[in-house]
C-alpha positions in Angstrom: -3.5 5.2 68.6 0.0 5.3 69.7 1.9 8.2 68.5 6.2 9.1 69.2 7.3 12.3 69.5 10.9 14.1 70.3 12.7 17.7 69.8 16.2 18.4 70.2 17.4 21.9 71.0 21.0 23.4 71.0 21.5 26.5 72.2 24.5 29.0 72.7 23.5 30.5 75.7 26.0 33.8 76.0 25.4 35.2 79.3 23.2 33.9 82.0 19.6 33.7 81.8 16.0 31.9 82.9 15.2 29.7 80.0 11.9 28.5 78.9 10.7 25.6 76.9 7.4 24.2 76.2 8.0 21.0 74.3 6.3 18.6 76.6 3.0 17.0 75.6 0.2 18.6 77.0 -1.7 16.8 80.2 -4.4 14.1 78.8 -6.3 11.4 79.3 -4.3 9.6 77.1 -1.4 7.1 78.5 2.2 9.3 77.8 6.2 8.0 78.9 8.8 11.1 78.5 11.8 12.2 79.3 13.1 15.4 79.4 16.6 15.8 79.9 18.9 19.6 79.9 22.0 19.3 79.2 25.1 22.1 80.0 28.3 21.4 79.2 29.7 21.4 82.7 27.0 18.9 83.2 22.7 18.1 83.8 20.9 21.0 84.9 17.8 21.4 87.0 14.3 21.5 85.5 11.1 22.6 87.0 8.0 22.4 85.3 5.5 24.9 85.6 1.7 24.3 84.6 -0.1 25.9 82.3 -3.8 26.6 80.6 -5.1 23.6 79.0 -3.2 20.9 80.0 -0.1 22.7 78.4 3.1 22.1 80.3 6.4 24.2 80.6 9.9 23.8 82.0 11.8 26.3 83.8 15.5 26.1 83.5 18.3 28.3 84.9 20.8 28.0 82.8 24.7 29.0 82.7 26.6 30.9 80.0 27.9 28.1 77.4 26.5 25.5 75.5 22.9 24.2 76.5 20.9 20.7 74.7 17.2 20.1 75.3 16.1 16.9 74.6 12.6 15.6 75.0 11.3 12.2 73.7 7.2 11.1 74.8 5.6 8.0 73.0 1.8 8.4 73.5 -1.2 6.0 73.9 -4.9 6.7 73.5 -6.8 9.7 73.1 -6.6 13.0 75.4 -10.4 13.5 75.5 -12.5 16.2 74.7 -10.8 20.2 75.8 -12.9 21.2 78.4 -15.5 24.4 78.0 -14.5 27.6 80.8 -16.8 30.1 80.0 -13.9 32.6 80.9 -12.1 31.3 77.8 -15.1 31.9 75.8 -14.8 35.6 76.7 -11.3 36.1 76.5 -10.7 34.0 72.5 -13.6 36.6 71.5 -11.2 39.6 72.4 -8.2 40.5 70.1 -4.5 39.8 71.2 -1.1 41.3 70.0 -1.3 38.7 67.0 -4.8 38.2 66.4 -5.7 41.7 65.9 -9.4 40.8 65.2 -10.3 44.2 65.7 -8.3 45.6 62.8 -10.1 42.9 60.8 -13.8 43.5 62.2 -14.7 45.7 58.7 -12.8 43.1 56.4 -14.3 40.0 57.9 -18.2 40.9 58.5 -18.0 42.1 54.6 -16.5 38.9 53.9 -18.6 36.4 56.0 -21.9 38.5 56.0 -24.8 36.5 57.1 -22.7 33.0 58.3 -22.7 31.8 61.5 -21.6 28.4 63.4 -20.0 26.1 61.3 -20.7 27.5 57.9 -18.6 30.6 58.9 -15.7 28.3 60.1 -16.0 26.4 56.7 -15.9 29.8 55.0 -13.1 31.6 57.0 -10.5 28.5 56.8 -11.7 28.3 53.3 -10.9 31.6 52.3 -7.7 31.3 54.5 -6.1 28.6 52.7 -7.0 29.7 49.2 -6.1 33.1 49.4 -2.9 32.6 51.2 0.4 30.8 50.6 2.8 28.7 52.6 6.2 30.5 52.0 8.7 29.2 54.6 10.9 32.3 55.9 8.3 34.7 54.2 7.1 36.2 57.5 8.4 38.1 60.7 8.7 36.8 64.1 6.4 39.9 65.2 4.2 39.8 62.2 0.3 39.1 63.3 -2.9 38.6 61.3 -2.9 41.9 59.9 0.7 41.5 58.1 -0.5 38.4 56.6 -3.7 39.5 55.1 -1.8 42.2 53.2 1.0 40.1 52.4 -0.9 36.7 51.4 1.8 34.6 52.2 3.4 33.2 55.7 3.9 29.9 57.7 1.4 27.8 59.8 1.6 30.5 62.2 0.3 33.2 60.2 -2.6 30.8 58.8 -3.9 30.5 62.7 -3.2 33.8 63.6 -5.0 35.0 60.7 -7.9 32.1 61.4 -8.6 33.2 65.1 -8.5 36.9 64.1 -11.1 36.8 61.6 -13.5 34.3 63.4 -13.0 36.6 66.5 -13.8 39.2 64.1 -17.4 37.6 63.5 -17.7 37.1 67.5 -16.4 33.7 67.2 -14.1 32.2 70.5 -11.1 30.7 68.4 -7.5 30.5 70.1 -4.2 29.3 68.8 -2.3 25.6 69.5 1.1 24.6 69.5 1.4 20.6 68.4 3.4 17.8 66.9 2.1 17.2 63.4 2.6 13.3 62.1 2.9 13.4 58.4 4.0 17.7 58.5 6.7 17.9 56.1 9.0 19.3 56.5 8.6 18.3 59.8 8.6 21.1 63.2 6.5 22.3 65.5 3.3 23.0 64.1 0.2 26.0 64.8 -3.4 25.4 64.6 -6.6 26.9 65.6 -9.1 26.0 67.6 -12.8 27.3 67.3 -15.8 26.9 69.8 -18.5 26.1 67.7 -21.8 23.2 68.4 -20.9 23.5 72.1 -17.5 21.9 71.3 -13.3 23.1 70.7 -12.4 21.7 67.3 -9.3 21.7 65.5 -9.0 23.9 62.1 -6.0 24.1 60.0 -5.9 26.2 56.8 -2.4 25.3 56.2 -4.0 21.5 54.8 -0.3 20.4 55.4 -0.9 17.1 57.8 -3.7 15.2 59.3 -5.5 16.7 62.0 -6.8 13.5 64.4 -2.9 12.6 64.6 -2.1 16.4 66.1 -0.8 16.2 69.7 -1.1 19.2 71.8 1.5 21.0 73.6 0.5 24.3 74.7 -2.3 26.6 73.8 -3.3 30.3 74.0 -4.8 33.9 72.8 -1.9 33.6 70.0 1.9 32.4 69.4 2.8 34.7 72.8 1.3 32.1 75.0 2.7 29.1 73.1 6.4 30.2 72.1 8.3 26.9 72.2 11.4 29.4 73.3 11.6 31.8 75.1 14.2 33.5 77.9 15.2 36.1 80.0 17.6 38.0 81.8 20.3 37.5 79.1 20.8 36.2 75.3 21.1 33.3 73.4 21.0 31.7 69.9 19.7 28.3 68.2 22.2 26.5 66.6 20.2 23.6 66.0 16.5 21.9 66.4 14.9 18.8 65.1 11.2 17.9 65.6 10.2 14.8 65.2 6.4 13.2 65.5 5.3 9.9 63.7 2.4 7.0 64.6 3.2 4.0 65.1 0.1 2.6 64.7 -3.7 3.3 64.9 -4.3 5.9 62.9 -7.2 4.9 59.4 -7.3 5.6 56.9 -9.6 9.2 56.6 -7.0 10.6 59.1 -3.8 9.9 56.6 -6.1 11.8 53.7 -7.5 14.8 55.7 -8.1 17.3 53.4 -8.8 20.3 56.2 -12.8 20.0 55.3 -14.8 19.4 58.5 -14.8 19.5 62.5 -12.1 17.5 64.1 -10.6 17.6 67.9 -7.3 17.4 69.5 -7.0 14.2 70.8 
């Protein structure tokens, strides 16, 4: 399968500050070209990129006060194989975070799920998930978690995995959250997931139903959206005046993965 993908940030950055991004596809066994390229407008600026838990990547820029461009384009070949088991992360995605709060959720979810286990619990929970909850671009707060969007019912891919991971955590479950470039999302952006162990394995869930999962490409992953922010900064302020995400395949990609219909175990590849 070879895959393209690319994400332009502008920023207004108003005083100084340490800026980071994590746009960059995530390590793999796959083949990748990129370029990443930050842009001032006195001129290029230095990037240093900084590792991160599974494979996820991020880029460490000090940048001045004034007008700041991130660009990053990566065309990707092959598959990144199979997310390695750490039995450390199987203890820590069992443990709630600040927006997976699975244990606000533990009387709510083993009500709910009573009896289920393996995958017929993730069927049920991503089931539930997707038809009890709408996609409502805008409807949701940067600092809203699983909780929020169980009373509200409404959110954006976000709030589906945050509210995914917290309830499968709920039923002692490991699940974590993904940040990835969706082909076929629309509208198109950065897109969250969730990932659940489950038969020995990390597999890819997505209540949201709104692209095909085995075309996903990871970027970073984490207990929730604090450890895979595509922004964030520190030591002064800024705003986003502009981003565009694109992510498309070029080819390899058949026919069951253009009509995914969320049912099922898939991985991140």
């Amino acid at each position: 399968m070879l895959r393209t993908v690319s994400c332009h940030l502008s920023l207004d950055v108003r005083s100084p500050l340490e800026l980071y991004v994590a746009v960059a596809v995530a390590d793999g066994s796959y083949d990748r070209t990129e370029q990443l390229v930050v842009r001032h407008e006195d001129g290029l600026l230095d990037v240093l990129e900084i590792k991160s838990g599974h494979g996820g990547r991020s880029h460490r820029v000090h940048a001045p006060a004034g007008r700041v461009v991130v660009d990053y384009q990566a065309t990707v070949s092959g598959a990144a194989g199979p997310s390695p088991v750490d039995d450390l992360d199987l203890v820590e995605y069992r443990r709630p975070s600040r927006y997976a709060q699975s244990d606000r959720l533990l009387a709510f979810a083993r009500d709910q799920f009573r009896g289920l286990t393996g995958t017929a619990l993730v069927e049920a929970v991503v089931g539930w998930v997707s038809a009890h909850v709408r996609y409502v671009p805008g409807a949701s707060q940067p600092t809203d978690g699983a909780t929020e969007t169980l009373l509200a019912r409404r959110g954006v891919c976000r709030d589906f995995a945050h509210l995914v991971v917290a309830l499968l955590r709920a039923c002692d479950t490991p699940a974590r959250l993904a940040s990835v470039y969706a082909p076929g999302l629309k509208p198109m952006d950065f897109h969250a997931v969730a990932e659940v162990y489950v038969d020995d394995a990390w597999h890819l869930v997505d209540a949201t139903r709104l692209a095909p999962r085995d075309t996903m490409l990871r970027i970073a992953t984490g207990r929730d959206a604090t450890d895979t922010a595509f922004l964030s900064y520190y030591g002064g302020d800024l705003s986003l005046r502009a981003m565009t995400v694109t992510a498309s395949v070029v080819h390899g990609a058949d026919e069951g993965a253009r009509d995914d219909d969320g049912t099922g175990l898939r991985t991140l590849r």
